[in-house]
Every structure is written in structure tokens, then in C-alpha cells.
N, C-alpha and C positions, 0 to 999 in steps of 0.2 A: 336673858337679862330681863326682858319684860316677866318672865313669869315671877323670878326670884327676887328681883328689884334690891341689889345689893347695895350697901351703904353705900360703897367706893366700889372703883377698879384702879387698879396700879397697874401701868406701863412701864414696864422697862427696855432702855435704849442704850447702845453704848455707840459713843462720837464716831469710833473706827467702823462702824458694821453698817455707815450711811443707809440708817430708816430715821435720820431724823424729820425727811419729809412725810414718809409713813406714818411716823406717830403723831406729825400735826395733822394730817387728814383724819387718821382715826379720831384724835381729839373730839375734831370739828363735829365727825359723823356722831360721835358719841354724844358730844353738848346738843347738838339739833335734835337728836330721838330722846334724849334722857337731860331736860336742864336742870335737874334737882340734883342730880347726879355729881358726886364730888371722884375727879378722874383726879388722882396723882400719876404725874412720871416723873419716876427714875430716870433721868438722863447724867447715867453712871457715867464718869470718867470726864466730864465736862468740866472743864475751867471754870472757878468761882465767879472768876471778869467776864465771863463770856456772857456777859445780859440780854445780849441781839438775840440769843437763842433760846434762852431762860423766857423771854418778852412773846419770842414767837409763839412756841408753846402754851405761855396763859391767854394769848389775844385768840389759839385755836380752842383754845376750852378748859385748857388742863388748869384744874383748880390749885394745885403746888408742884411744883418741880425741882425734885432733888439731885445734888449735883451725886452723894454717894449713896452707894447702899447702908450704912448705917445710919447716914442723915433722914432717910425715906423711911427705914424702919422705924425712927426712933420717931418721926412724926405722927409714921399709923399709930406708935404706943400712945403719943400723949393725946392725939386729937380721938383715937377709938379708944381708948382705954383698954387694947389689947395686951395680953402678957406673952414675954416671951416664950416660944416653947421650953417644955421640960427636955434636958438633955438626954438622951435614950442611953440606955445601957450599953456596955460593949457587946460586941458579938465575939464571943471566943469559941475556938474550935479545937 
């Protein structure tokens, strides 16, 4: 990361697979080495009301935190200006 110095890093986390402590520590390490650093996580499958964890999350560092994977996606679109991939061909055999 220091060499490439990327816009973002995206975290993703799912509530059943308990690394939500993991991905607030990595937050953390990530904000203390990189504070320019815009860290989204995906903490897929989370409760909309569940704010105590949404809260935890940006107080570790994570600059947004998406409850789905197409809400995350669709924030990388509007805030990078990324496009979605082109759909690849089929593969027939």
C-alpha cells in the first residue's frame, strides 16, 4: 500500500463469519498508517438499525460502511466514478 498509495481499500465482512472485531482493528491499523486513506466496509448482511455497529466501524476508521454489496458497489460508482464491469462472453464448449 505505501508503494501504490490506492484511492480506497474496501473491507468486506459478513455479521455470521464474526471478524467484526477484525475488521475494526484492521480499520484502526489502516487509519493510524494511511489517514488520507478512504477504507470502505462492506459489512454485508448487517441490519439497516443496527447503528451500534455501523458507529463502531466509522469511530475505527472506516470512512463508509455498507450494509449490502450492491449499496458498497454502487457508492464506489458514484463517489470513484468507476464503471461497472463489461459482462464477459459466454464460454461454450
Amino acid at each position: 500500500m505505501e508503494r501504490t498509495r490506492p484511492a480506497a481499500v474496501c473491507l468486506g465482512a459478513l455479521p455470521a463469519s464474526g471478524l467484526a472485531a477484525r475488521t475494526r482493528y484492521l480499520s484502526k491499523r489502516l487509519r493510524a498508517r494511511f489517514p488520507d486513506l478512504r477504507i470502505i466496509v462492506g459489512r454485508w448482511g448487517l441490519r439497516e438499525e443496527d447503528e451500534t455497529e455501523r458507529r463502531r466501524l466509522e469511530v475505527a476508521g472506516a470512512s463508509y460502511v455498507g450494509t449490502t454489496l450492491v449499496e458498497t458497489r454502487e457508492h464506489l460508482q458514484t463517489v470513484y466514478g468507476l464503471e461497472p464491469a463489461a459482462p464477459r462472453a459466454a464460454i461454450t464448449t
